[in-house]
N, C-alpha and C positions, 0 to 999 in steps of 0.2 A: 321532234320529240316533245312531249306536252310536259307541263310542270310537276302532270304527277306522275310520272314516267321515269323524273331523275334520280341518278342512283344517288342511294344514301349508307351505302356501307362504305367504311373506310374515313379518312381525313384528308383535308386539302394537305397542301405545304404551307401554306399560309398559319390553320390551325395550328399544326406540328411548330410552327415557328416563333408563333406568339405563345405557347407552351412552354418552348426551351427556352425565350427571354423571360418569361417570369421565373423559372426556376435557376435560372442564373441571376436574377436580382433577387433570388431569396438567399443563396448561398454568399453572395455580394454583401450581404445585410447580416444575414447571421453569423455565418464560420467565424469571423473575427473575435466576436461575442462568445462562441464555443471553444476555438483555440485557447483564446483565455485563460479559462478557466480549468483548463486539464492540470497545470502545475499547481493552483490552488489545491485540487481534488487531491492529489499525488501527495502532497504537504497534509492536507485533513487525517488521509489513510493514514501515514506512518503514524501520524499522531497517537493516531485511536491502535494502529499495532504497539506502537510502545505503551498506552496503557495499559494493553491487554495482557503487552508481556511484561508489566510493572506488577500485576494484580496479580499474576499465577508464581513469579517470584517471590513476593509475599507468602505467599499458602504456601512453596516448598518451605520459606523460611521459621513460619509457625507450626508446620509438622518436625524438620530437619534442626531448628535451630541458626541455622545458618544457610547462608545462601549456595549457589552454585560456585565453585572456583574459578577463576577464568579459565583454566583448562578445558574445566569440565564444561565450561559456557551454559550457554542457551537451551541445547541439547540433553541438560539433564532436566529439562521440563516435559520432552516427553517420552526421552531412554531412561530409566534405574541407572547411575552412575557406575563404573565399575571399579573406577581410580579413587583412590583417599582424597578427603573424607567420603566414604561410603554411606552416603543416606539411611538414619535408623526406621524412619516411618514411613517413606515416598510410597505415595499413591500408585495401588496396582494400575489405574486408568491415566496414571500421568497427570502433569497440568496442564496443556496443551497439546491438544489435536496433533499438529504441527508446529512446526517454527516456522515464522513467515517471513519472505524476505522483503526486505522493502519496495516502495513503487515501480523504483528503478531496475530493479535485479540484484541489488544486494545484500548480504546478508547485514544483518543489527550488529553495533558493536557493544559486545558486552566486556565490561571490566569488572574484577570485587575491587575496592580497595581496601575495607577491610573485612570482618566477617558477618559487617551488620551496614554499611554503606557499599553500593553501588554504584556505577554509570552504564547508562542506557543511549545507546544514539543511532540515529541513520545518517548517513556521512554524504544526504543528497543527494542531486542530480550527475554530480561527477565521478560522486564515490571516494572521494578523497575528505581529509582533512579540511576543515576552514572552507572558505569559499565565501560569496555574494549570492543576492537572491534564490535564484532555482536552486543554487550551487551549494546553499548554505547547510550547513548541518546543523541537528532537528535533535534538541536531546531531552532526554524523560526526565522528569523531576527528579534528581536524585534522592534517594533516601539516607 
């Protein structure tokens, strides 16, 4: 068989091999880099959802006077309340889209404490109360 003869479709194992070592030194080199920074990301989110749902509380509380009950939660931002106190002005479009839950899968905790102070919090990577790092719970400014 002459040189110009040989086949050239297809790849040795050799290429195929030194292919799968560089991309296992790329994943070697990056992932670690990448895992990282998923809890960062996770922490950025809730942040920017609890301002989101700091700012639409706000606007029911400048139409309505006062905030949502903690009954009534979160949820009268974007159902018309049906429980006392009964919203005088609520927006036919709501204030929010939806309610969003946090990174993890849970829902915000919302409390009034009185009719003009709030708390705002994601209770973290556990879900719970308290915690460390991931674990820690992430709360809104309260007003």
């Amino acid at each position: 068989m002459s040189p110009s003869h040989r086949r050239t479709n297809g790849y040795t194992l050799l290429e195929i091999m030194v292919v799968v070592f560089i991309i296992g030194l790329l994943v070697t080199i990056v992932a670690p880099r990448i895992v990282g920074r998923t809890d960062d990301a996770r922490r950025t989110k809730a942040m920017a959802d609890l301002a989101s749902i700091g700012q639409a509380l706000n606007l029911y509380r400048l139409d309505n006077g006062t905030y949502p009950t903690t009954e009534q939660g979160l949820h009268a931002l974007n159902e018309r309340p049906t429980s006392a106190p009964v919203p005088r002005t609520w927006r036919n479009e709501g204030y929010l889209d939806r309610v969003p839950i946090d990174p993890w899968g849970n829902p915000y905790v919302y409390v009034l404490a009185t009719p003009q102070r709030y708390a705002l919090q994601s209770l973290g990577s556990d879900g719970v109360e308290g915690g460390d790092g991931t674990a820690a719970d992430i709360d809104a400014a309260t007003r």
